[in-house]
C-alpha positions in Angstrom: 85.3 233.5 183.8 87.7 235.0 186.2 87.3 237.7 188.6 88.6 240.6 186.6 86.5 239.8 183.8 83.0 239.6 186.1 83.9 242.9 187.6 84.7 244.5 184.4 81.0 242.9 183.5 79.5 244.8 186.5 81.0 247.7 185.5 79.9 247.2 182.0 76.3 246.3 183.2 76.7 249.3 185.5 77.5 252.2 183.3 74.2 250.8 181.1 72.2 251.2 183.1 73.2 254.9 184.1 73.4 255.7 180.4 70.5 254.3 179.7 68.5 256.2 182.5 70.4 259.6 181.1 68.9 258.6 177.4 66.1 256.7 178.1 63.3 258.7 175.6 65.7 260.6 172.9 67.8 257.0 171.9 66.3 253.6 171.9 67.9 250.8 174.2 69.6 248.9 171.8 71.9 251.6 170.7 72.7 252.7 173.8 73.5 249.0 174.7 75.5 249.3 171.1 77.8 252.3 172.0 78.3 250.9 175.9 79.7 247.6 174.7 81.9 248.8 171.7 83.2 251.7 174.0 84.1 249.0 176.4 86.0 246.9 173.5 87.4 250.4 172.6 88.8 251.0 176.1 90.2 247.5 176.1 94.3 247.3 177.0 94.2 251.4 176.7 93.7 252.2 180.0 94.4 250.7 183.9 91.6 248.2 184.6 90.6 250.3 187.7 89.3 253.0 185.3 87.0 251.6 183.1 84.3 252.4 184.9 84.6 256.2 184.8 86.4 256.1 181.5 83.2 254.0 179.8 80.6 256.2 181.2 82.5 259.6 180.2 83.4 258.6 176.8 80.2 256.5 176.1 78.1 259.5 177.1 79.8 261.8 175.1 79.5 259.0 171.8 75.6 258.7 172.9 75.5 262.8 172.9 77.2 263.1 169.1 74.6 260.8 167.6 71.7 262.5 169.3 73.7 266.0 167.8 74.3 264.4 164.7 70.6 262.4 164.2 67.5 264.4 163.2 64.8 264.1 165.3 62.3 262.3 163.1 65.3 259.0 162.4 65.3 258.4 166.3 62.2 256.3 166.8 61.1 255.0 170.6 58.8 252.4 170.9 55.5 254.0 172.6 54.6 253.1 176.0 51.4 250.5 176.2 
């Protein structure tokens, strides 16, 4: 693994986490994990290295935002707290 590729891991790891505190109730986990990793392969060679982080969490937000405007209500299902 070289360097660039375990930062753009943190930043990857990073935006998740944000994204998934932002959506954490209305979208469950694993999609949010979903969007964030094939917005990162959709970012790939498109834009300067040094802006992936920004770039990931505006335009993975806005993905995670359509499906929640796009979904009804009752096909989103989060697992109940124990």
């Amino acid at each position: 693994m070289t360097v660039r590729s375990h930062r753009a891991d943190d930043v990857v790891d990073e935006v998740g986490v944000w994204l998934a505190g932002e959506f954490a109730g209305r979208l469950p986990a694993s999609e949010i994990d979903r969007v964030v990793r094939t917005t990162r392969i959709d970012l790939e060679g498109s834009i300067a290295p040094e802006e992936l982080g920004e770039m990931l969490h505006r335009l993975g937000r806005a993905r995670l935002q359509r499906i929640l405007h796009l979904a009804p209500a009752a096909q989103v299902r989060i697992p109940q707290a124990r």
